[in-house]
C-alpha positions as CSV (number, residue, x, y, z in Angstrom):
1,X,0.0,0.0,0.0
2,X,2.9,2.3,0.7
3,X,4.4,2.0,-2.5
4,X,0.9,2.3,-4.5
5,X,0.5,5.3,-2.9
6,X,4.1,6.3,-3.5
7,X,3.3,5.6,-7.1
8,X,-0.3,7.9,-7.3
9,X,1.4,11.0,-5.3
10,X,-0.2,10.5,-1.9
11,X,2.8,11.0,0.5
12,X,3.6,14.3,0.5
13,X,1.9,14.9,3.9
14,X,1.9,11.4,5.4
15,X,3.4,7.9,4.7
16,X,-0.3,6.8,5.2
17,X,-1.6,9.1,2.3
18,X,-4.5,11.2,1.9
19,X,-6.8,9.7,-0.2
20,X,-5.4,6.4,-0.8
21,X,-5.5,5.2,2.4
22,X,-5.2,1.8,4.6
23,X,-9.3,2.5,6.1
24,X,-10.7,4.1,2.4
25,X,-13.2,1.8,2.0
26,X,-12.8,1.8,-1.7
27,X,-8.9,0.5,-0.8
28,X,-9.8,-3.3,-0.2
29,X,-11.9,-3.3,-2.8
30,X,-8.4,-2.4,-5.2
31,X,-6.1,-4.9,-3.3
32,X,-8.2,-7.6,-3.7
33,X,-9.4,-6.9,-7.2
34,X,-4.7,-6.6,-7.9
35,X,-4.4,-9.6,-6.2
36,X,-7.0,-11.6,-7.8
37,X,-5.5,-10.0,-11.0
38,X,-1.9,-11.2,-10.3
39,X,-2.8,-14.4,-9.5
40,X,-4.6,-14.8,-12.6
41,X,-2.2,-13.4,-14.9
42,X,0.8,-15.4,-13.6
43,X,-1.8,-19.0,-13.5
44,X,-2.0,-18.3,-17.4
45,X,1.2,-18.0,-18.1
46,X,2.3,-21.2,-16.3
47,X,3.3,-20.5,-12.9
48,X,2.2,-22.7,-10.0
49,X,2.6,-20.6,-6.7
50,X,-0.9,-22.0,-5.6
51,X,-1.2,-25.5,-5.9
52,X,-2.5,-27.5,-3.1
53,X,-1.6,-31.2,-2.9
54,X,-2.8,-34.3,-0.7
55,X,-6.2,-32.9,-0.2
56,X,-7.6,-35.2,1.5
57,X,-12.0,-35.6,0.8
58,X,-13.4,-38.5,3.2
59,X,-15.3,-40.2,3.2
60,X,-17.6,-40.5,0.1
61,X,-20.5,-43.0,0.5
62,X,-21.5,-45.4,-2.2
63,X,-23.9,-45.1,-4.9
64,X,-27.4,-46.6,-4.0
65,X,-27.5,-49.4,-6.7
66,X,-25.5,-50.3,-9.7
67,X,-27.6,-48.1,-12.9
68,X,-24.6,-47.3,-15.4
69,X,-26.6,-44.5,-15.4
70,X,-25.9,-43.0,-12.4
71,X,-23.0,-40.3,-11.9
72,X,-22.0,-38.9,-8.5
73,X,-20.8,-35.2,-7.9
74,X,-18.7,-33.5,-5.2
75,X,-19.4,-29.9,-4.8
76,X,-18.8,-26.6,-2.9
77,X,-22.8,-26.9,-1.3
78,X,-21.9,-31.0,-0.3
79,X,-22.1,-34.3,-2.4
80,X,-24.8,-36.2,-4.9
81,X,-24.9,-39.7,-4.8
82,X,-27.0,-39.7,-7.8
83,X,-30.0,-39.9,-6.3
84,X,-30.0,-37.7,-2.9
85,X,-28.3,-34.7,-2.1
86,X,-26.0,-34.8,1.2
87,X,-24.1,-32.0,3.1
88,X,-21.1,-33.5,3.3
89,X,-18.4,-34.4,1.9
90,X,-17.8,-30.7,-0.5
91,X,-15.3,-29.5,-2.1
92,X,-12.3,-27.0,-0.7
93,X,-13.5,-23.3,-0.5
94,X,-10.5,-22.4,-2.2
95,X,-10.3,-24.7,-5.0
96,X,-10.5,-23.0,-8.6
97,X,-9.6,-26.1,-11.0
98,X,-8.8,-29.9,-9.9
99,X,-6.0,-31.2,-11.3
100,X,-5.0,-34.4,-10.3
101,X,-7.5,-37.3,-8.5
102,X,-6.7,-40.2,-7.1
103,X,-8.6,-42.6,-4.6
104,X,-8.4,-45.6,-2.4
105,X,-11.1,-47.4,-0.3
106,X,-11.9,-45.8,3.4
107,X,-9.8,-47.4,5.8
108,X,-8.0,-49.8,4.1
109,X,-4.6,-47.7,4.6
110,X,-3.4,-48.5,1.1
111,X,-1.6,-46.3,-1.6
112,X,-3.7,-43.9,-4.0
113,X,-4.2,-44.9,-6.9
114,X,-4.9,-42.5,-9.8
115,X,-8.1,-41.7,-11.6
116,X,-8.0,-41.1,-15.2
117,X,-9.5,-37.7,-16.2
118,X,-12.0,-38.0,-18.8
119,X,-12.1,-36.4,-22.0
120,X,-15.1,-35.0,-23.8
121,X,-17.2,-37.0,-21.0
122,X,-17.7,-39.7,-18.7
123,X,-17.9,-42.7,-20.6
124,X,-20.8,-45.2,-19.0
125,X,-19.7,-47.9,-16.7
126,X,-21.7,-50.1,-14.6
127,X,-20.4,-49.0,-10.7
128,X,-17.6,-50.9,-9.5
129,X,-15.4,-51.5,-6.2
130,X,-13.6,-48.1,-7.6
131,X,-14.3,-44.9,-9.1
132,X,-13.2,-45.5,-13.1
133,X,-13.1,-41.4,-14.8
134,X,-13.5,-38.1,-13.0
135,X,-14.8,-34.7,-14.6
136,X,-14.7,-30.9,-13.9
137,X,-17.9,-29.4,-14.8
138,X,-20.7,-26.9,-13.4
139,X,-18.2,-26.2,-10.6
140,X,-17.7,-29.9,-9.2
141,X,-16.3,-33.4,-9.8
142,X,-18.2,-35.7,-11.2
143,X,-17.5,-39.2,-11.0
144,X,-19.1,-42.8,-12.6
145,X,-21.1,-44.4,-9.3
146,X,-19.0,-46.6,-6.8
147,X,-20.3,-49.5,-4.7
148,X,-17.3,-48.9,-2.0
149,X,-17.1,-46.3,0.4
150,X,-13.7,-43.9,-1.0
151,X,-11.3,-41.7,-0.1
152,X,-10.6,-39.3,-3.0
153,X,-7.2,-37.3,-2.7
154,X,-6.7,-34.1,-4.7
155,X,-4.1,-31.6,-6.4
156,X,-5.5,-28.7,-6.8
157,X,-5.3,-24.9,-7.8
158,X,-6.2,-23.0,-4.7
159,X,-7.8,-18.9,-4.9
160,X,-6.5,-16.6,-2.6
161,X,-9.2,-15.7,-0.2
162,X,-10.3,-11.7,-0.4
163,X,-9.1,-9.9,2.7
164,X,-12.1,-8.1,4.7
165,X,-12.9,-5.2,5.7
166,X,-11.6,-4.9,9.2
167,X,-8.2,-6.3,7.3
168,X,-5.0,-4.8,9.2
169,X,-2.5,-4.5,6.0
170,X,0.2,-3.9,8.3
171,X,-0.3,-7.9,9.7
172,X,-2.0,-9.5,6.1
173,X,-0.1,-11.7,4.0
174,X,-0.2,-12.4,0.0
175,X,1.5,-15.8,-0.8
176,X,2.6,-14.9,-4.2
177,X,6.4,-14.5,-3.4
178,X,8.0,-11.2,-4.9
179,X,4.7,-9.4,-5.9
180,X,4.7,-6.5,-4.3
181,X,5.5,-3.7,-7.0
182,X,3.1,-5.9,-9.4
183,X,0.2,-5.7,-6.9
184,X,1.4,-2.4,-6.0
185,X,1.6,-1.1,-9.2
186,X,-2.0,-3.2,-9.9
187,X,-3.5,-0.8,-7.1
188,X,-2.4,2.1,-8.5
189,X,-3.9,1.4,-11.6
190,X,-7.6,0.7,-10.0
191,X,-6.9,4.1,-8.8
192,X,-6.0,5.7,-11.4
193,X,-9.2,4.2,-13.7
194,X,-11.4,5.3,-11.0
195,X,-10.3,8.7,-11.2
196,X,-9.7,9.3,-15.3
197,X,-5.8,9.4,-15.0
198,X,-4.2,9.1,-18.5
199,X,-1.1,7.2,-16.3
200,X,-3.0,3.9,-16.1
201,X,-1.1,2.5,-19.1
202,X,2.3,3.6,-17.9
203,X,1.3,2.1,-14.5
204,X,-0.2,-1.3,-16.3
205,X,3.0,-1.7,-18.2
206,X,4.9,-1.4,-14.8
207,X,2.6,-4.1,-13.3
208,X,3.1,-6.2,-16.2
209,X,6.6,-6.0,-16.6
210,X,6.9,-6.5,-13.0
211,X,4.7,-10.0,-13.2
212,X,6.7,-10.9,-16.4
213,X,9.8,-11.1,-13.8
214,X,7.8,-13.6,-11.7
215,X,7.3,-15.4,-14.7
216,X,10.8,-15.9,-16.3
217,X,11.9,-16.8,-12.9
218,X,10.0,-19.8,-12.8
219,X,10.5,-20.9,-16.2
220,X,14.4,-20.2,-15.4
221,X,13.7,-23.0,-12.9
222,X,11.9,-25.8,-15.0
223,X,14.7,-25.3,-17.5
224,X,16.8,-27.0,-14.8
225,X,14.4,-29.9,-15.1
226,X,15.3,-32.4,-18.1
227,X,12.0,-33.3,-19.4
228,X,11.8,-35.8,-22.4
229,X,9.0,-37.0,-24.9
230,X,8.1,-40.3,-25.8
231,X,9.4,-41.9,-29.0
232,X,6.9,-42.6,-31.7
233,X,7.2,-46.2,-32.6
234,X,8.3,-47.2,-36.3
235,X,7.3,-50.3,-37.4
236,X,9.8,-52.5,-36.3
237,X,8.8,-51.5,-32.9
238,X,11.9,-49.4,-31.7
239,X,11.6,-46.3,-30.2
240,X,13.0,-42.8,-31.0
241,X,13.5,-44.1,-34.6
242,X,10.6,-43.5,-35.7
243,X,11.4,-42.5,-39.1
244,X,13.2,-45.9,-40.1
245,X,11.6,-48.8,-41.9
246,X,8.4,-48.1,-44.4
247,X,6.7,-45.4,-45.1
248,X,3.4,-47.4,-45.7
């Protein structure tokens, strides 16, 4: 907040500024809005500061009969067994987009074990001992039925929570590492908008260029990573050499 109101001109008289201040009521409204803003900029361009792992959702009853069917959903308002709606279990408050599943049965103390993510729908399956394909849709997982009781364990991207009104800046926290000027510099453009300044580009560039220094740093990182495809198979079987052999 200091350096946003750096940036519009409001410390001449105070380090707490005149207009731009911590108790403004419009102020929370621009640090959340810079913050969401952030976050979502730096998601799109591929960096994972808020992934949430090991989730744990338990435990998820089974489906009441064995109709292919039947499809069971795990929400933010509880869970559908297909027939009846239940309170519990629901999703995480925080959760924008799962991205990995896996599941075991309740009790049983084993290993997760994956659950394949389906593509262009859930193909229909008569229920099993497991869950067989999950989906993301209409803001839940759905899942074919499951005659087991299951524990499903997630990866997932998590949303900052919006600071409220009685916030204290001075003791809040942002978990996206290095962001100040880019949120700062995000504030000051709310500001400026909301007040006609012809500034909010120069300030936007400033946000973006400081965002774009998040960014390299992380892919500066997974270039220390050695990541390689598979080989296509040629016809005599052999991989990586691919282009050997016929051309039929």
């Amino acid at each position: 907040m200091n350096l946003a109101r750096a940036t519009i001109n409001d410390m001449l008289r105070s380090s707490g500024g005149q207009i731009l201040t911590d108790n403004a009521p419009f102020s929370i409204e621009f640090v959340n809005a810079a913050v969401d803003e952030c976050q979502e900029y730096l998601s799109i361009n591929g960096v994972e500061t808020q992934i949430v792992d090991n989730f744990i959702i338990t435990p998820i009853p089974p489906t009441p009969g064995t109709d292919p069917s039947i499809q069971v959903s795990i929400g933010y308002q509880g869970y559908n067994d297909g027939v009846t709606q239940h309170a519990t279990p629901t999703l995480p408050p925080d959760l924008i987009l799962p991205l990995r599943v896996w599941q075991r049965q309740t009790g049983s103390g084993q290993q997760f074990c994956d659950v394949e993510a389906a593509r262009d729908g859930l193909q229909s399956y008569q229920p099993g001992s497991n869950f067989r394909q999950w989906e993301w849709r209409q803001g839940a997982i759905f899942l074919q039925g499951c005659t087991s009781t299951q524990d499903l364990r997630l990866r997932y991207e998590q949303s900052l929570i919006d600071f409220g009104t009685s916030t204290n800046f001075l003791q809040a926290t942002i978990l996206i590492p290095r962001s100040k000027r880019a949120i700062a510099y995000l504030i000051a453009e709310q500001y400026g908008i909301a007040r006609g300044s012809i500034q909010t580009t120069t300030v936007r560039q400033k946000a973006e260029e400081a965002m774009n220094q998040i960014i390299n740093r992380h892919v500066r990182a997974d270039q220390r990573i050695t990541y390689r495809p598979r080989g296509y198979k040629s016809g005599n079987g052999a991989i990586d050499d691919s282009l050997s052999g016929s051309y039929r």
